[in-house]
C-alpha positions as CSV (number, residue, x, y, z in Angstrom):
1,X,214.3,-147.7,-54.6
2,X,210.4,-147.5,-54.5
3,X,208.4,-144.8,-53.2
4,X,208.0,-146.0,-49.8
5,X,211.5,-146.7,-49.1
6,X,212.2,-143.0,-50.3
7,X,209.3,-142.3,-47.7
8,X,211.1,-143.9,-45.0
9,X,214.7,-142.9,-45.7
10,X,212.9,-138.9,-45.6
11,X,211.8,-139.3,-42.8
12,X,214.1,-141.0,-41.6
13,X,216.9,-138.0,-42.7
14,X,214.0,-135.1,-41.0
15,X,213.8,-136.9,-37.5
16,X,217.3,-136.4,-37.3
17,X,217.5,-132.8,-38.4
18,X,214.8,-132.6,-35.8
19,X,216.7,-134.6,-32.8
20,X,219.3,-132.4,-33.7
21,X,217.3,-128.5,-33.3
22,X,215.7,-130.0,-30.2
23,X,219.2,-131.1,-28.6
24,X,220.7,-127.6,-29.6
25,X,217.9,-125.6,-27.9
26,X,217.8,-127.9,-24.8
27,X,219.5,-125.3,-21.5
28,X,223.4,-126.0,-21.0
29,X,224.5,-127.2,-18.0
30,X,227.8,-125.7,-16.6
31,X,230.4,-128.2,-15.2
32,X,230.8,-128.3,-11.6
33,X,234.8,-129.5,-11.8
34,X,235.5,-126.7,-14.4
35,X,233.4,-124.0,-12.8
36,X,235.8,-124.5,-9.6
37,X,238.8,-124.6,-11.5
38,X,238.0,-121.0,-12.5
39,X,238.3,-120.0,-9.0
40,X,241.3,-122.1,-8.1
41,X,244.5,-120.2,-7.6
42,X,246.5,-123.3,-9.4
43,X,245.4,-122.7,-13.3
44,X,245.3,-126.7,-14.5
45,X,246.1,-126.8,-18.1
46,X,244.7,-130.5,-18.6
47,X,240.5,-130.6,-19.6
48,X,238.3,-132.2,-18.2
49,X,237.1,-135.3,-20.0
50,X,233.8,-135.7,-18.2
51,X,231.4,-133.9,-21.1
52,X,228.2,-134.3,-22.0
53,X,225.8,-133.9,-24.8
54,X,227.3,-131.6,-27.4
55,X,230.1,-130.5,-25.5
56,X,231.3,-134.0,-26.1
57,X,231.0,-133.6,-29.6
58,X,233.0,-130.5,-29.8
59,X,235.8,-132.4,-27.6
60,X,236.0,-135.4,-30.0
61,X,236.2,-132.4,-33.3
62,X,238.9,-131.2,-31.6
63,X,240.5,-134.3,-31.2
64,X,240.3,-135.6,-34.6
65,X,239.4,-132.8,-36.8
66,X,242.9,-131.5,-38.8
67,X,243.7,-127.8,-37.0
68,X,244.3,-125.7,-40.0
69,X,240.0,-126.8,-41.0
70,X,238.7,-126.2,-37.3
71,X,240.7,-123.2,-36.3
72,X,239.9,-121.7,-33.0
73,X,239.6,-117.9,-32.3
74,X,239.9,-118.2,-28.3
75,X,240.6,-114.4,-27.6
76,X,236.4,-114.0,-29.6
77,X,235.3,-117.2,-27.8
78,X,236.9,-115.9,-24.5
79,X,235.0,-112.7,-25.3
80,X,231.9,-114.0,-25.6
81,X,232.4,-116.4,-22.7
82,X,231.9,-119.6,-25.0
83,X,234.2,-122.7,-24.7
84,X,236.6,-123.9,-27.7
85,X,234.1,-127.4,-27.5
86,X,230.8,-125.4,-27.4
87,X,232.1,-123.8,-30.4
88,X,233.2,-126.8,-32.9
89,X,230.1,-128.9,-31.7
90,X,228.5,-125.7,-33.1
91,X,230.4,-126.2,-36.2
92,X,229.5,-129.9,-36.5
93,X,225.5,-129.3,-36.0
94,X,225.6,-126.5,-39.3
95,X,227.7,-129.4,-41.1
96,X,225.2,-131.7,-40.9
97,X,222.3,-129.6,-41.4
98,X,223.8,-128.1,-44.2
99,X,224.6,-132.6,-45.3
100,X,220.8,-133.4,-44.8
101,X,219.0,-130.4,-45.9
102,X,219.6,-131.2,-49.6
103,X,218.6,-135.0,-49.3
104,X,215.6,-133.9,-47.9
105,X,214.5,-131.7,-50.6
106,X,215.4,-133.7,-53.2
107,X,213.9,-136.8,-51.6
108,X,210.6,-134.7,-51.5
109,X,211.3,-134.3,-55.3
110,X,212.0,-137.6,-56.4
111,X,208.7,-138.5,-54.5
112,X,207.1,-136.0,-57.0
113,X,207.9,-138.1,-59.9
114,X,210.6,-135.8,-60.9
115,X,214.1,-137.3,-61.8
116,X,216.8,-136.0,-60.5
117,X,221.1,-137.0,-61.0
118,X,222.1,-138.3,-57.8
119,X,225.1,-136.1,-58.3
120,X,223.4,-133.2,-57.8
121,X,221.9,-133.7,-54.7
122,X,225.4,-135.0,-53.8
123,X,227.6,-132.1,-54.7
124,X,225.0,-129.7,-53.2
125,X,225.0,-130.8,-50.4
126,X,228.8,-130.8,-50.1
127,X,228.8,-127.6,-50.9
128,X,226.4,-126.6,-48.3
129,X,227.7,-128.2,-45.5
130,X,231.6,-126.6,-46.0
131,X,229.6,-123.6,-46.1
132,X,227.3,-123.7,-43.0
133,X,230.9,-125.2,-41.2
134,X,232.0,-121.5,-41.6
135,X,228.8,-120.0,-40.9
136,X,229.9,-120.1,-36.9
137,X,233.2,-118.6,-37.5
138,X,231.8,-115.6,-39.1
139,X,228.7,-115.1,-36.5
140,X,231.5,-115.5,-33.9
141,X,234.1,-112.1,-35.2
142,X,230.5,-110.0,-35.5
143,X,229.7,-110.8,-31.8
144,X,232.8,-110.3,-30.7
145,X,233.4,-107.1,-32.9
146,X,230.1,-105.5,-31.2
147,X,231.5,-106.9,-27.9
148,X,235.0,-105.3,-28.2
149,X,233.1,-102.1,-28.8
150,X,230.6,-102.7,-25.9
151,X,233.6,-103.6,-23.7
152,X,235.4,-100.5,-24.9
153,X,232.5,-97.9,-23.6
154,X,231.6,-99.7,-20.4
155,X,235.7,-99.4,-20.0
156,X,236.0,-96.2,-20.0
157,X,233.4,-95.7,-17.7
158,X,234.9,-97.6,-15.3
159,X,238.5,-96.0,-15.7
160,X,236.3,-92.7,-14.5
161,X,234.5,-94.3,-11.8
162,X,238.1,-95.6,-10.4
163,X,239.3,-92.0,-11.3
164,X,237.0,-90.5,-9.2
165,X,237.8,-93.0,-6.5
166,X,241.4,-92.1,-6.2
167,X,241.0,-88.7,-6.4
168,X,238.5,-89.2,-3.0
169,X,241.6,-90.7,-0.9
170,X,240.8,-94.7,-1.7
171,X,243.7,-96.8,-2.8
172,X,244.0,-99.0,-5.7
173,X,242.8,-102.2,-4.8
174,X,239.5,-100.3,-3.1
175,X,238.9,-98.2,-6.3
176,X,238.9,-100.7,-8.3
177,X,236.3,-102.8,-6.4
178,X,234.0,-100.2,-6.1
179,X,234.1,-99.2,-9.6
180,X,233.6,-102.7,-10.5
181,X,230.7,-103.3,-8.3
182,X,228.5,-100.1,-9.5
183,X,227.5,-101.9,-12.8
184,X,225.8,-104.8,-13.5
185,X,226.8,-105.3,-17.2
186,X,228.5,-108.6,-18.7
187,X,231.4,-105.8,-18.5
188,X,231.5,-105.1,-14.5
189,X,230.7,-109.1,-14.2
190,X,234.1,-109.6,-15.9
191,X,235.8,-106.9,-14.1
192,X,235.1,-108.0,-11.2
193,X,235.8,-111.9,-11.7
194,X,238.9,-111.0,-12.7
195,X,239.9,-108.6,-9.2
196,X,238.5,-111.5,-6.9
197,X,240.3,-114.2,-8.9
198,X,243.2,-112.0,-7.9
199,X,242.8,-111.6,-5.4
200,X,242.2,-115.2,-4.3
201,X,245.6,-116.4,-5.9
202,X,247.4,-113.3,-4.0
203,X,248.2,-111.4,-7.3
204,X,248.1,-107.5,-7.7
205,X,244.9,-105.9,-9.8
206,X,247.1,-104.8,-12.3
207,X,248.2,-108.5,-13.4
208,X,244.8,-109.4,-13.2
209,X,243.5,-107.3,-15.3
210,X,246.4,-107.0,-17.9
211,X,245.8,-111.2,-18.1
212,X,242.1,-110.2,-18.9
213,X,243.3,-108.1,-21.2
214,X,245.6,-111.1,-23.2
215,X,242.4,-113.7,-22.7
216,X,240.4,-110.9,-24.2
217,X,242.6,-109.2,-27.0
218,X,241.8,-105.7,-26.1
219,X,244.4,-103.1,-26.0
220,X,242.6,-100.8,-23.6
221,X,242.4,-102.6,-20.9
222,X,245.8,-103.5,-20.8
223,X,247.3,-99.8,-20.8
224,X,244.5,-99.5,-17.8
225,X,246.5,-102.3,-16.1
226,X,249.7,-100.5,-16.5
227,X,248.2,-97.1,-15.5
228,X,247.3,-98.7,-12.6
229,X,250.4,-100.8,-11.5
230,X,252.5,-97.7,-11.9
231,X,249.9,-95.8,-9.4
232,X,250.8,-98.4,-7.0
233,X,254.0,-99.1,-7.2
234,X,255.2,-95.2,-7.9
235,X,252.5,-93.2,-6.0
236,X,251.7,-91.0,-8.9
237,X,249.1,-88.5,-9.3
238,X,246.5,-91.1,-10.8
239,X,243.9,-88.9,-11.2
240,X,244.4,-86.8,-14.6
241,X,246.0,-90.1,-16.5
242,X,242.9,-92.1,-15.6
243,X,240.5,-89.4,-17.3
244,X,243.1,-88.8,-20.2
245,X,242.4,-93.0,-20.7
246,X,238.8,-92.7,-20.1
247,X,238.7,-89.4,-22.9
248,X,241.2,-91.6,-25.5
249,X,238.9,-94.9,-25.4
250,X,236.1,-92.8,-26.0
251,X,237.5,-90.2,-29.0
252,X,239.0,-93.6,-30.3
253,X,234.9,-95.2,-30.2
254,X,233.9,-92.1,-31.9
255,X,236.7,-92.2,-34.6
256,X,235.3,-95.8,-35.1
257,X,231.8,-94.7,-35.7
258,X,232.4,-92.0,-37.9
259,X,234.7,-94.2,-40.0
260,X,231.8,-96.6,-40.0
261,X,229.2,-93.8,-40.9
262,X,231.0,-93.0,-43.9
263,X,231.8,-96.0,-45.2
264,X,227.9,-96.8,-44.9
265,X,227.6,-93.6,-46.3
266,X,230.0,-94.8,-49.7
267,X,227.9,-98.1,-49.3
268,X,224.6,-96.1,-50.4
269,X,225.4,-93.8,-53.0
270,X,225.6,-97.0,-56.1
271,X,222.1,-97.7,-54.8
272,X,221.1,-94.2,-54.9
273,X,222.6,-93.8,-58.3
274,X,221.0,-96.7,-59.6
275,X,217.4,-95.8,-58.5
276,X,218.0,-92.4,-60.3
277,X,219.0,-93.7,-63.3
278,X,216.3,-96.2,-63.4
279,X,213.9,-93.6,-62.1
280,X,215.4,-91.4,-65.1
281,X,214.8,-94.2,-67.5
282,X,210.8,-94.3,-66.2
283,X,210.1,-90.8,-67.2
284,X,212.1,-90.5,-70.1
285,X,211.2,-93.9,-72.2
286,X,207.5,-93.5,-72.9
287,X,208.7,-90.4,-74.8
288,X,212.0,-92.1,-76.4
289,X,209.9,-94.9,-77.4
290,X,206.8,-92.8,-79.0
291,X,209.4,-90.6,-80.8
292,X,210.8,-93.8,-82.3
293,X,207.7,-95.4,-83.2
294,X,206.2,-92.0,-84.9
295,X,209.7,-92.0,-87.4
296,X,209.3,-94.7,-90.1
């Protein structure tokens, strides 16, 4: 190929990267069919197959991509209030980028004059593009490990706030609102999804909030649900086990970051160790090495 065709096939290869950052940065529009079928008491299990844009691209991975190379954490995704498509169309744009980046380079090479295998850039950019295809998974179990932790703290400040509203004379279904509408966290916002959906499709606060707790994979929330359940079905004094909760989710957050402190604490002492040696090594080798350059 001549110079100008490896102009145009650059250029070509950087548009698309470009189409590609501009269409990821463009605001998504939520879908008016699935946004109702949140609130619908009957929970349809078939998608809808009117997507659009990237969403569309993330429908047609799942479709055709093999399971066990696209899996799906749903319980993070659900967390994080992303969509299983959303995600592998996420997947999909690091895959290409990670596919073009290395022709691009290499194509600015070659137009250098320098010769390069085509192997190379080949097998590179293989290997870049199975690598940025996992680069979502692992930015996906860091939100959602800050998340679960987020959730946690805002959770057991609600369990006190509905505490306190028992302990005033509301019932359940009233406590729980009110504590749910004081914040206005991504926390409350679920909270209180979750009671009106409930509420809409005639279920009791405790199911609704022990199926948040499933869609959600945290623990917490689901003991919540049966503290609460047995308050309304037994009439038991509410108040003490609601702040024992609240005290155990927060003892269990500090256990976490303690454990986390130390470990970052472990982390830091081979660094540590290493600037003393080498700090060691600065004032002791001027001497070491006059000492062996005065003895023949």
């Amino acid at each position: 190929m001549t110079a100008f065709q490896w102009a145009i096939l650059a250029g070509a290869i950087a548009g698309c990267g470009l189409w590609i950052i501009i269409i990821r940065l463009l605001p998504a529009h939520p879908n008016l069919a699935q946004t109702l079928a949140m609130f619908s008491a009957v929970q349809h299990n078939q998608t809808v197959e009117e997507t659009r844009g990237w969403d569309a691209v993330g429908s047609w991975g799942i479709r055709k991509l093999p399971e066990k190379i696209r899996p799906i954490p749903t319980q993070d995704l659900a967390l994080l209030s992303r969509t299983p498509a959303h995600f592998i169309a996420q997947k999909i744009a690091y895959a290409l980028v990670g596919l073009l980046l290395p022709s691009v380079v290499f194509t600015v090479v070659i137009l250098l004059g320098l010769a390069v295998p085509f192997v190379v850039p080949a097998v590179l950019a293989l290997a870049l593009a199975a690598v940025a295809f996992m680069v979502p998974d692992m930015e996906v179990r860091a939100k959602a490990s800050n998340a679960r932790v987020e959730f946690s703290r805002t959770l057991a400040c609600f369990v006190n706030l509905v505490a306190l509203e028992r302990s005033c004379g509301s019932g359940t279904k009233q406590a729980l609102d009110v504590a749910a509408n004081v914040g206005d966290s991504w926390v409350f916002a679920r909270l209180r999804e979750s009671l009106d959906q409930a509420t809409w499709a005639g279920l009791t606060s405790g199911d609704a909030l022990r199926e948040l707790s499933k869609d959600l994979g945290t623990t917490d929330l689901g003991e919540v649900a049966d503290i609460i359940t047995l308050s309304s079905n037994e009439g038991a004094g509410i108040y003490r086990i609601l702040r024992a909760k609240a005290r155990s989710i927060r003892e269990g957050l500090l256990l976490s970051d303690t454990t986390r402190a130390h470990e970052a604490n472990e982390k830091m002492s081979l660094p540590v160790s290493v600037l003393g040696i080498v700090f060691l090594a600065i004032l002791i080798g001027p001497a070491l090495l006059s000492m062996a350059i005065s003895f023949p």
